[in-house]
C-alpha positions in Angstrom: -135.7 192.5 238.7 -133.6 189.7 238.1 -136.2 187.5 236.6 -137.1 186.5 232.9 -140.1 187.2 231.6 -142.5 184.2 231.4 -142.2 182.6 227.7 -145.7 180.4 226.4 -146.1 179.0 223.0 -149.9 179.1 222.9 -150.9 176.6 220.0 -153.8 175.2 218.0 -153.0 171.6 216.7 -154.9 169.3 214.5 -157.5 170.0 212.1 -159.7 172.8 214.2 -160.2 176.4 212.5 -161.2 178.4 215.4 -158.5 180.2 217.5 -160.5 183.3 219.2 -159.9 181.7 222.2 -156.3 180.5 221.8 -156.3 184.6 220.5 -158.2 185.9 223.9 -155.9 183.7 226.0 -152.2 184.6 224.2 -153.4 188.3 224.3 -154.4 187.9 228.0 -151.0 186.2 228.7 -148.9 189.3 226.9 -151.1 191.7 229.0 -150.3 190.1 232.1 -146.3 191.1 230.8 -145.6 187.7 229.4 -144.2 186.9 226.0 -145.9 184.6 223.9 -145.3 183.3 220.6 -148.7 182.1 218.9 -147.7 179.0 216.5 -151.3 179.8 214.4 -153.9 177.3 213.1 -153.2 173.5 211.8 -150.2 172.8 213.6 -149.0 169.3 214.3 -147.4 168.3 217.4 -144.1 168.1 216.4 -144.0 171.9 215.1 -145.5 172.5 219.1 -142.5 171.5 220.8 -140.3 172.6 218.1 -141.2 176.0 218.5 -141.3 175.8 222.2 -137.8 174.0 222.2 -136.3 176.5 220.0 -137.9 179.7 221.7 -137.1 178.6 225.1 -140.1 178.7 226.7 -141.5 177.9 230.4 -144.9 176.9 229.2 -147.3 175.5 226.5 -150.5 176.2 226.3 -153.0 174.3 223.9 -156.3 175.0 222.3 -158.6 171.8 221.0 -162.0 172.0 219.9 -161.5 169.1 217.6 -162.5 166.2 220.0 -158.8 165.1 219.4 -157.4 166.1 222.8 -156.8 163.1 224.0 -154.7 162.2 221.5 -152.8 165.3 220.6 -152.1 165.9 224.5 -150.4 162.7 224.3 -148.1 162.8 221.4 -147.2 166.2 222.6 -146.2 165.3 225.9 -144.2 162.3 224.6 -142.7 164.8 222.0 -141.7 166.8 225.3 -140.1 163.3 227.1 -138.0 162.4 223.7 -136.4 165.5 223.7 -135.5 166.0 227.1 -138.0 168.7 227.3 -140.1 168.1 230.3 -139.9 171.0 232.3 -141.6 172.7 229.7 -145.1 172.4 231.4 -148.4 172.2 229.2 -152.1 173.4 229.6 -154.9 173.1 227.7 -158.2 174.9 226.8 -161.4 174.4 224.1 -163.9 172.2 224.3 -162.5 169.2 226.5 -165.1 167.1 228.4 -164.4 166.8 232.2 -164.6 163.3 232.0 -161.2 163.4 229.9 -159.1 165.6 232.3 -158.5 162.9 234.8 -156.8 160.9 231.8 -155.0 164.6 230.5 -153.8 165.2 234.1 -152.2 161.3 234.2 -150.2 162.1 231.3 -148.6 165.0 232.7 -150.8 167.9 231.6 -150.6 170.5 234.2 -154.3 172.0 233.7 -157.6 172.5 231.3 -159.1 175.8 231.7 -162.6 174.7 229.8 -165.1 177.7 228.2 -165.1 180.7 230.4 -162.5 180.0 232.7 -161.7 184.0 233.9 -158.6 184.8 232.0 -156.7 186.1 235.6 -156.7 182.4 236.7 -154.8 180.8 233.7 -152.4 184.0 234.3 -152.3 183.5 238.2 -151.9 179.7 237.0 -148.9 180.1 234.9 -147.4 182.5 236.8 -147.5 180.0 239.9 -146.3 177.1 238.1 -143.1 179.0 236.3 -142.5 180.5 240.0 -142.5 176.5 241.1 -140.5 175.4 238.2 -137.8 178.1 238.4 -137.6 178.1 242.6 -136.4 174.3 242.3 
């Protein structure tokens, strides 16, 4: 099989101290024969694209149940722009009202999977968008 293995940095950033789901998604993810590389609790932004810069990956998924979405989506997807680093493509989970994912999908975030989203569509989801991203 000539194809890589799908790479996702799955990361919590900002002040928020509860990563079960961030832990239920990145096992899901290395189930579905991906590899991921889970950056932990209290990350900023800037160690987010670091890591996913540095590890090469296709995708980055983040968890927020801080209320600071809006803001952390942003500096991370301006992080991605300044470092020529945009075809690294970013979704989100946590608690994320619906009336924000209009503004999360104008900045460039691919997707929000909100509380109880089946874990096979974030896998089908990922696994669509790399096959996009790597047929171009």
């Amino acid at each position: 099989m000539g194809t890589s293995r799908i790479r996702v940095v799955v990361g919590k950033p900002g002040l928020d101290g509860h990563d079960r789901g961030a832990k239920v998604v990145a096992r899901a993810l290395r189930d579905a024969g991906m590899e991921v590389i889970y950056t932990g609790l209290h990350q900023t932004p800037e160690q987010i694209v670091q890591t996913a810069i540095q590890e090469d990956v296709d995708a980055i998924g983040l968890s927020i149940l801080s209320g600071a979405h809006n803001a952390l989506f942003k500096r991370v997807m301006e992080l991605l722009k300044q470092e020529d680093a945009e075809d690294i493509f970013v979704f989100g989970g946590g608690v994320i009202p619906n009336q924000d994912i209009p503004y999360l999908k104008s900045i460039g975030v691919a997707e929000i999977f909100g509380p109880g989203t089946p874990l096979d569509k974030i896998i089908e989801f990922i696994k669509k968008e790399v096959a996009k991203k790597r047929n171009t």
